[in-house]
N, C-alpha and C positions, 0 to 999 in steps of 0.2 A: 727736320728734313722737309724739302720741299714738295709738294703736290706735283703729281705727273697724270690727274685723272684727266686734262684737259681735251687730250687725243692728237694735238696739236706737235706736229712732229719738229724735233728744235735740230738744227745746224748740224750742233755738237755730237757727231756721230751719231744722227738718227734718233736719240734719245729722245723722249717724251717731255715735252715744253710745258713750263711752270705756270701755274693761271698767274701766277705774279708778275709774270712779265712779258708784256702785248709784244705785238709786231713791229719790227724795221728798229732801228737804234734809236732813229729821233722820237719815236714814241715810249720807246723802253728808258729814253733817259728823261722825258717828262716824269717819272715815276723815281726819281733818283734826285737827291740832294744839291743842290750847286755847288757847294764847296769851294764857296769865292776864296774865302781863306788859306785853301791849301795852296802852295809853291810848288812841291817838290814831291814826289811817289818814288821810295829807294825800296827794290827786293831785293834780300841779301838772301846767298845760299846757305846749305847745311855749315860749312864753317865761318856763315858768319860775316861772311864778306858782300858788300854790296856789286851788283852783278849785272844790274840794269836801273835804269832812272826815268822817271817822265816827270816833265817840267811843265809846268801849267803856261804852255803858248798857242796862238793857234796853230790846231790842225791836229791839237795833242789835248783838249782840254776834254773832251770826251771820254778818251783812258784814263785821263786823271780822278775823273769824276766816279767811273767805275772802278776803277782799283781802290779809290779810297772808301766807298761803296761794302765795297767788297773786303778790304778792314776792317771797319765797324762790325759790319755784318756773321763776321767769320774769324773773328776774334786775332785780326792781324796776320792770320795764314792763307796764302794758294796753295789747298787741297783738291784732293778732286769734286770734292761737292762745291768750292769757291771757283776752282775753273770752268763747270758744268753751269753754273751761275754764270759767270763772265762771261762765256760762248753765248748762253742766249742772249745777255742784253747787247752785245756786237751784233746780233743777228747776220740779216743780209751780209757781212761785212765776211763772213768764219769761212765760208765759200770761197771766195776771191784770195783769203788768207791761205786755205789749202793748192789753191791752181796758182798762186806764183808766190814760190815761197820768201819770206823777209820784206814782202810786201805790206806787212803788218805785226812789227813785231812784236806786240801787246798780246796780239792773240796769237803769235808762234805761241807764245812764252805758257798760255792758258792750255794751247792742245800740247804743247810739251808734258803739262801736269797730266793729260790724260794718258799719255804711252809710257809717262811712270818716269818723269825725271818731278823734280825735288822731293816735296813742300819745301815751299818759301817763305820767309816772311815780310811783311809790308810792314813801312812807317810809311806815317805822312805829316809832312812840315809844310 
């Protein structure tokens, strides 16, 4: 479980922000893998079916980096502690996600986990 003594107030519904993961996305992905390798981030729903994709291009290589991240980390699942995770390393970004919706659908898909649609699971190719 992650640390919430920081005081540090996170995006993601007001919750209490991880000492693991600094401020603004470009800093929080300093702190994150490259994952030159990976291509491709498939979440498939409960039956299974793939449902959404991010493809390592620009303007997308960011999400990629944090959903595959966020596999490793979380053992292939968005749960709620892998979407509470994701929200803070999008930081500033989880904002702008709430005031104009599918402007962000990486992070619809993470505050989706919080109002209680899936767990999902990730592959990464």
């Amino acid at each position: 479980m992650m640390s919430t003594s920081s005081g540090v107030r996170c995006p993601a519904r007001g919750r209490q922000r991880s000492r693991h993961v600094a401020r603004g996305l470009k800093e929080n992905l300093s702190a994150i893998p490259e994952y030159a390798h990976v291509k491709k981030v498939a979440l498939f729903n409960e039956r299974e079916e793939i449902f959404h994709t991010i493809e390592a291009k620009p303007g997308k290589l960011a999400s990629v980096r944090i959903y595959a991240e966020m596999s490793r980390k979380f053992g292939g699942a968005v749960d709620v502690e892998a979407a509470m995770w994701g929200l803070e390393v999008y930081d500033e970004f989880v904002a702008e996600a709430r005031e104009v919706p599918s402007s962000h659908p990486n992070i619809d898909i993470l505050l989706g986990v919080l109002e209680g649609e899936g767990p999902y699971k990730i592959t990464v190719s």
